[in-house]
C-alpha atoms as an extended CHARMM CRD file, in Angstrom:
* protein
*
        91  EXT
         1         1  UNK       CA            -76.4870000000      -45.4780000000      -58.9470000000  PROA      1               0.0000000000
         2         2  UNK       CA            -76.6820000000      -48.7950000000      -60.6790000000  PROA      2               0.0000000000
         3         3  UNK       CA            -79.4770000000      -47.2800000000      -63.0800000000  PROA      3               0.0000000000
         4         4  UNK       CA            -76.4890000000      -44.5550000000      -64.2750000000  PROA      4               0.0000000000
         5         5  UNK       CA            -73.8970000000      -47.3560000000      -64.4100000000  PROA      5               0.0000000000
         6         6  UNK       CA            -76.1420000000      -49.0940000000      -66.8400000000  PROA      6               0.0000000000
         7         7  UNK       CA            -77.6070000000      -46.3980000000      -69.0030000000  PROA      7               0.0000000000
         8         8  UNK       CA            -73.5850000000      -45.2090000000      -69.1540000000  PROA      8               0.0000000000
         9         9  UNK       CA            -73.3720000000      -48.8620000000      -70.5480000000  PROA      9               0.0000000000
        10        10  UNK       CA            -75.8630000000      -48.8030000000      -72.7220000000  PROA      10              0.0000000000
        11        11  UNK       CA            -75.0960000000      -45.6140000000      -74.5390000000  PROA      11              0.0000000000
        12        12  UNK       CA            -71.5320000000      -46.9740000000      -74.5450000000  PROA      12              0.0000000000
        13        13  UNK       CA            -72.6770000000      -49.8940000000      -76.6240000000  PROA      13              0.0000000000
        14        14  UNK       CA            -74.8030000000      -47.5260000000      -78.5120000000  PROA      14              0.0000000000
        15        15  UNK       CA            -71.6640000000      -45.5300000000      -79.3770000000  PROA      15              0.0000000000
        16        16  UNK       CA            -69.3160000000      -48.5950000000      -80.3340000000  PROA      16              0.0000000000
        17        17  UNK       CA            -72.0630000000      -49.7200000000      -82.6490000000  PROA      17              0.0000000000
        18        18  UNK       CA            -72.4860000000      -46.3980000000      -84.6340000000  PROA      18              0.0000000000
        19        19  UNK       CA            -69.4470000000      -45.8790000000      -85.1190000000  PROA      19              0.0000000000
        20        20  UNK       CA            -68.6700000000      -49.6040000000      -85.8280000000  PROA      20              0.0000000000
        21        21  UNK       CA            -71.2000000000      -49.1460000000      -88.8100000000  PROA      21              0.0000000000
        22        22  UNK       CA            -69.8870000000      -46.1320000000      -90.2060000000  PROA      22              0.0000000000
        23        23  UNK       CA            -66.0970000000      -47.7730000000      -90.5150000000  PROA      23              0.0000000000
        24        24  UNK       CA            -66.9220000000      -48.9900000000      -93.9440000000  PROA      24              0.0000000000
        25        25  UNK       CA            -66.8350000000      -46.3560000000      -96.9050000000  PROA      25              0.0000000000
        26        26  UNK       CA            -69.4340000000      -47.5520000000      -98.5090000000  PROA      26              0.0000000000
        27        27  UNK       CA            -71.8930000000      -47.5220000000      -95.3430000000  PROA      27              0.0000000000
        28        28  UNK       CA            -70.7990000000      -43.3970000000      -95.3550000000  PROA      28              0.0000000000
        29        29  UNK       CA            -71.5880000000      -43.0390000000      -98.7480000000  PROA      29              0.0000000000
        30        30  UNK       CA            -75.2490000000      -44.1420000000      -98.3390000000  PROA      30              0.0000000000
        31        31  UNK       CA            -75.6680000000      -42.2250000000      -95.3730000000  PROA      31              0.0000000000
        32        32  UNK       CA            -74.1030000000      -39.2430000000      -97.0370000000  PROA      32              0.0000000000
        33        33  UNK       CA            -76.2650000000      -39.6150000000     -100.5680000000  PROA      33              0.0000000000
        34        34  UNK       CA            -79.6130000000      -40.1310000000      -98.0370000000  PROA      34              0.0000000000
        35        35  UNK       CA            -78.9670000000      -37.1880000000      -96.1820000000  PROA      35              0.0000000000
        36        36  UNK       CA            -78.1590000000      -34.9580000000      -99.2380000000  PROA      36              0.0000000000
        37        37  UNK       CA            -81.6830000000      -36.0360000000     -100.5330000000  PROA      37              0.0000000000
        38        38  UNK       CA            -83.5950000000      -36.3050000000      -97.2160000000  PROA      38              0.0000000000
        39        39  UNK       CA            -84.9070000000      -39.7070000000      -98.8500000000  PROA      39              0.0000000000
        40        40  UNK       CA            -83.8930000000      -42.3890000000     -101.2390000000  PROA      40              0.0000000000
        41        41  UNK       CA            -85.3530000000      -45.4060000000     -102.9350000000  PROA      41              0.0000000000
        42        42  UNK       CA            -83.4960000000      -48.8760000000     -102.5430000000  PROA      42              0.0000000000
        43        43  UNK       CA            -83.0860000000      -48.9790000000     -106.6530000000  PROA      43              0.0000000000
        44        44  UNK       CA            -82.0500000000      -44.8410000000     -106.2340000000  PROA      44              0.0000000000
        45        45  UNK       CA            -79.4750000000      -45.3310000000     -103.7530000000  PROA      45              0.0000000000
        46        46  UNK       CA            -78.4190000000      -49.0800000000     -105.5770000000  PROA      46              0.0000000000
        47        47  UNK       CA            -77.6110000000      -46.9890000000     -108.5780000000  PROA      47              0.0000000000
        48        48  UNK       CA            -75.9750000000      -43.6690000000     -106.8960000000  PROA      48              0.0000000000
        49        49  UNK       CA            -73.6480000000      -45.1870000000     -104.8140000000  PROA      49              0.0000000000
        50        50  UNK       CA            -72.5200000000      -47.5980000000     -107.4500000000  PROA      50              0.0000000000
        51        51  UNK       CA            -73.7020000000      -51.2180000000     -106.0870000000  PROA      51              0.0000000000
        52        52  UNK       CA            -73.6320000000      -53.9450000000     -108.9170000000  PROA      52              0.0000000000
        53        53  UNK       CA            -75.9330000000      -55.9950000000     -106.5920000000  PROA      53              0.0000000000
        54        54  UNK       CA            -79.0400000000      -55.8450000000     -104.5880000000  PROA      54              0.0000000000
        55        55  UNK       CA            -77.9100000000      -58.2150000000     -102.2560000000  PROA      55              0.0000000000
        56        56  UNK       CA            -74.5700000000      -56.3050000000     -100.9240000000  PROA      56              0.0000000000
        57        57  UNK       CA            -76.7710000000      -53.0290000000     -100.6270000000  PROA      57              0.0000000000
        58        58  UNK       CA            -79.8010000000      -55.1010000000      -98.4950000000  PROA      58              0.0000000000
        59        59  UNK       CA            -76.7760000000      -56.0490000000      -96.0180000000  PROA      59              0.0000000000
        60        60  UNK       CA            -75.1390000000      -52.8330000000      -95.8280000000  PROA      60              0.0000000000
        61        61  UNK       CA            -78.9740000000      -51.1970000000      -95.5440000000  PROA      61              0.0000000000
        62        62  UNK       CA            -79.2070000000      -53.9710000000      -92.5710000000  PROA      62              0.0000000000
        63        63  UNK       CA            -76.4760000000      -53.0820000000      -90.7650000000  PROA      63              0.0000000000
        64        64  UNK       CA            -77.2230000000      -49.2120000000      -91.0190000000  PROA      64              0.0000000000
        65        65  UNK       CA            -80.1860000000      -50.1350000000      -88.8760000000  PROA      65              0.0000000000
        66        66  UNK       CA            -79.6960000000      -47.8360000000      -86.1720000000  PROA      66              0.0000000000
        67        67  UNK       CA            -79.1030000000      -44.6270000000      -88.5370000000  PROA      67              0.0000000000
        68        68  UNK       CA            -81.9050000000      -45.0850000000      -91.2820000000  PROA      68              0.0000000000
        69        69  UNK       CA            -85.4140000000      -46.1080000000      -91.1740000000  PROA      69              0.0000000000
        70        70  UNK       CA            -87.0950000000      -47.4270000000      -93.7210000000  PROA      70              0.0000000000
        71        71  UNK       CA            -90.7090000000      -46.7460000000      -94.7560000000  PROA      71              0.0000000000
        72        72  UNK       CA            -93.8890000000      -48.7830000000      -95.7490000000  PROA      72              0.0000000000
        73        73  UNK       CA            -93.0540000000      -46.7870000000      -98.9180000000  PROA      73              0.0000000000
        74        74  UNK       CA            -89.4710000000      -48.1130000000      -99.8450000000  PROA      74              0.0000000000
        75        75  UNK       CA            -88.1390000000      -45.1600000000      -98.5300000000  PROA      75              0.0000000000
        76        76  UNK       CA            -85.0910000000      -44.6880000000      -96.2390000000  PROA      76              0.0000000000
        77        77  UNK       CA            -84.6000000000      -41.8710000000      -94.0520000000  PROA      77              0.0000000000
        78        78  UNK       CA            -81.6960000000      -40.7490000000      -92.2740000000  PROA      78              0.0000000000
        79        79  UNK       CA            -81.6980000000      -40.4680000000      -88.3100000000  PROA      79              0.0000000000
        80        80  UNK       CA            -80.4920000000      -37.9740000000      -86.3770000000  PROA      80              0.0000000000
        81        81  UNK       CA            -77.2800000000      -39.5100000000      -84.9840000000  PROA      81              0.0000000000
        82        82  UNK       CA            -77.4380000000      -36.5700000000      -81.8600000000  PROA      82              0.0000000000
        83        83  UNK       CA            -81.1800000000      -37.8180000000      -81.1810000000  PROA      83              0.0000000000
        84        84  UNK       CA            -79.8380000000      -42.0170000000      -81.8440000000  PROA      84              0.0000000000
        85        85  UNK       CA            -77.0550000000      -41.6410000000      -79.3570000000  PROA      85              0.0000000000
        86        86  UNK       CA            -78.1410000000      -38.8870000000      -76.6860000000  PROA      86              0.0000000000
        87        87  UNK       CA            -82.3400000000      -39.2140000000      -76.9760000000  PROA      87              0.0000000000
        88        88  UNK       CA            -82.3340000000      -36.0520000000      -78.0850000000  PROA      88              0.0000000000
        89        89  UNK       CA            -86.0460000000      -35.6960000000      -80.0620000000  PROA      89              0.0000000000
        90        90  UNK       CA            -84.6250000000      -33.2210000000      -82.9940000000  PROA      90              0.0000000000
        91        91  UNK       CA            -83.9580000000      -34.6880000000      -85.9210000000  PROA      91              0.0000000000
């Protein structure tokens, strides 16, 4: 019982997070341009989404932690938000 209580908490948190992240416009348009292209570049998605500095996109990037992953190669991939918030493993 107290294992369902917290994993009911947990995804909670999970859930106020995501959609915590995704209450800034620009946040949506990265995630949006990424998933159109399946993969972006930091200087791709820098100059697609219209940010005049590195620095603003690195935070935003940071804070989309829990939908993107980003490779050895400078690539960032989309996550499945389904799989993120139910442990579903399609993506």
């Amino acid at each position: 019982m107290t294992e369902d209580i917290s994993a009911k908490s947990e995804s909670s948190s999970l859930e106020e997070s995501v959609f915590k992240t995704l209450s800034r416009q620009k946040r949506r348009d990265i995630l949006r341009f990424i998933g159109e292209r399946g993969q972006a570049t930091f200087n791709e998605i820098k100059n697609s989404v219209g940010f005049g500095d590195s620095p603003s996109l690195s935070c935003h990037l940071n804070t989309l932690t829990p939908l993107v992953i980003q490779k050895e190669e400078n690539f960032i991939k989309r996550q499945s938000l389904f799989s993120l918030l139910y442990g579903s493993s399609a993506t």
